[in-house]
C-alpha positions in Angstrom: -4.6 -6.6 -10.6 -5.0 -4.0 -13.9 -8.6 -5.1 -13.8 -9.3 -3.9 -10.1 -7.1 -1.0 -9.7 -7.1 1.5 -12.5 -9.1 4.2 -9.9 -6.4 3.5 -7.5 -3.5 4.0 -10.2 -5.7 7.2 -11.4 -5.4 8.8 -8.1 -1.9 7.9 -7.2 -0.9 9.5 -10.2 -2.8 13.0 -8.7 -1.3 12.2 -5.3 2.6 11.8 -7.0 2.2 15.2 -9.0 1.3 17.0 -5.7 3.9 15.7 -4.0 6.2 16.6 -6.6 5.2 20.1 -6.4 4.5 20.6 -2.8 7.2 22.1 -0.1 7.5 19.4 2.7 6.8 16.1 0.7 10.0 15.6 -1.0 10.6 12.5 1.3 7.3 11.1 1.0 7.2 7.9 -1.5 4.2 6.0 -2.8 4.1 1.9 -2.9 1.8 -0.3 -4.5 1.8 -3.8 -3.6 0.3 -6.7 -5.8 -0.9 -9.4 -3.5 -0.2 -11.6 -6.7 3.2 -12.3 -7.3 3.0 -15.3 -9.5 1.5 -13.0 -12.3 2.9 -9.9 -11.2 6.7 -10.7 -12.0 8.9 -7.6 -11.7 8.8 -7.3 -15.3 4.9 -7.3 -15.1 4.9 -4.6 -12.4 7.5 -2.5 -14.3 5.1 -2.3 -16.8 2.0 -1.5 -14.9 4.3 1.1 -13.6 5.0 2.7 -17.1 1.3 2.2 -18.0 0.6 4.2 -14.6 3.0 6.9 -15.8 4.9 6.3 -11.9 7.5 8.2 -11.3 10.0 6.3 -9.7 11.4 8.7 -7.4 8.3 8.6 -5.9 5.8 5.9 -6.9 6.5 1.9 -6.7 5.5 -0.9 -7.5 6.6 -4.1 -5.7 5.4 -7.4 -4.7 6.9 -10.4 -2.2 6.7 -14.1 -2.5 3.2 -15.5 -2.0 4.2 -16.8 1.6 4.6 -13.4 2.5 2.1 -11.4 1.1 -0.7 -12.6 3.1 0.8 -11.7 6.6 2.1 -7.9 5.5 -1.5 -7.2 3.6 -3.0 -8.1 7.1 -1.3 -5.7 8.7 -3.2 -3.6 6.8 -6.8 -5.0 6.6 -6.3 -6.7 3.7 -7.4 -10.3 3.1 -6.1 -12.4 0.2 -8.0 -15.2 -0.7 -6.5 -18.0 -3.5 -9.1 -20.0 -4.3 -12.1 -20.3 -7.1 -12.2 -18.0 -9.9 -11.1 -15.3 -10.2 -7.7 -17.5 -8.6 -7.4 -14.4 -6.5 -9.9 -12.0 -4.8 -8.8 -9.1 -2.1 -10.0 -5.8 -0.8 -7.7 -3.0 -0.9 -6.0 -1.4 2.1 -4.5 2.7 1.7 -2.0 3.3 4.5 -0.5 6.6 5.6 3.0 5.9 7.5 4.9 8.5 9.2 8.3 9.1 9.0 9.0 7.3 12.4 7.3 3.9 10.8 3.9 4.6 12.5 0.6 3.9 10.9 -1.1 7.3 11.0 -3.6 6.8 9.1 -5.5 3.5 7.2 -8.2 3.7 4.6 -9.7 0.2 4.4 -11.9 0.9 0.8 -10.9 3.2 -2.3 -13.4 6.2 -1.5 -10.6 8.4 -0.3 -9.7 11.2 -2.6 -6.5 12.5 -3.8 -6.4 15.6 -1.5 -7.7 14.1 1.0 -4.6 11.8 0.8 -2.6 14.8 0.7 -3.7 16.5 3.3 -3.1 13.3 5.4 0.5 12.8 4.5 1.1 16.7 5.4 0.3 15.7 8.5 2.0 12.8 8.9 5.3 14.8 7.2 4.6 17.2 10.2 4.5 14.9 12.6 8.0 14.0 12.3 8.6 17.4 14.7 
């Protein structure tokens, strides 16, 4: 939603440039997930993308059919809900997963900060040992 996530674009854009410039998080990649795919069209989301200043290599933006949405944001503590207006209300949900596919760590709210993100996928990057 461009409404609800501009702090979350903000610091995923600090998060990408550190990982661009630090030794150990060349593999790591960023994904945002719209839980709205019937506005969020791949053209939309290329778009947001560009707004976002994403660098593909490492930040993406993606979506899934409606049917699926719902069951993969709940594996992360997110709720969608489609009904009343706003047509579409949801919390957010920040996962760190480790190189081996594990959750390491999940933020359930936006209050984490750029390095503290950071700091958290060093660790999960180290993990992989």
């Amino acid at each position: 939603d461009a409404e609800f996530c501009p702090l979350m674009n903000q610091n995923f854009l600090t998060v990408q440039k550190a990982i661009a410039s630090t030794p150990g998080l060349g593999d790591v990649q960023l994904l945002s997930v719209s839980f709205d795919p019937e506005f969020d069209t791949p053209s939309v989301l290329k778009e947001h993308a560009r707004r976002a200043q994403a660098d593909p290599k490492i930040w993406r933006f993606a979506t899934g059919t409606a049917d699926d949405i719902g069951p993969f944001a709940a594996r992360f503590g997110v709720t969608v809900t489609r009904n009343g207006s706003p047509a579409l209300i949801h919390n957010l949900g920040t996962a760190v997963i480790d190189a081996q596919g594990r959750l390491s760590i999940l933020h359930s709210t936006n209050r984490w900060t750029p390095s503290d993100l950071v700091a958290e996928l060093q660790a999960a990057a180290a993990s992989r040992n």
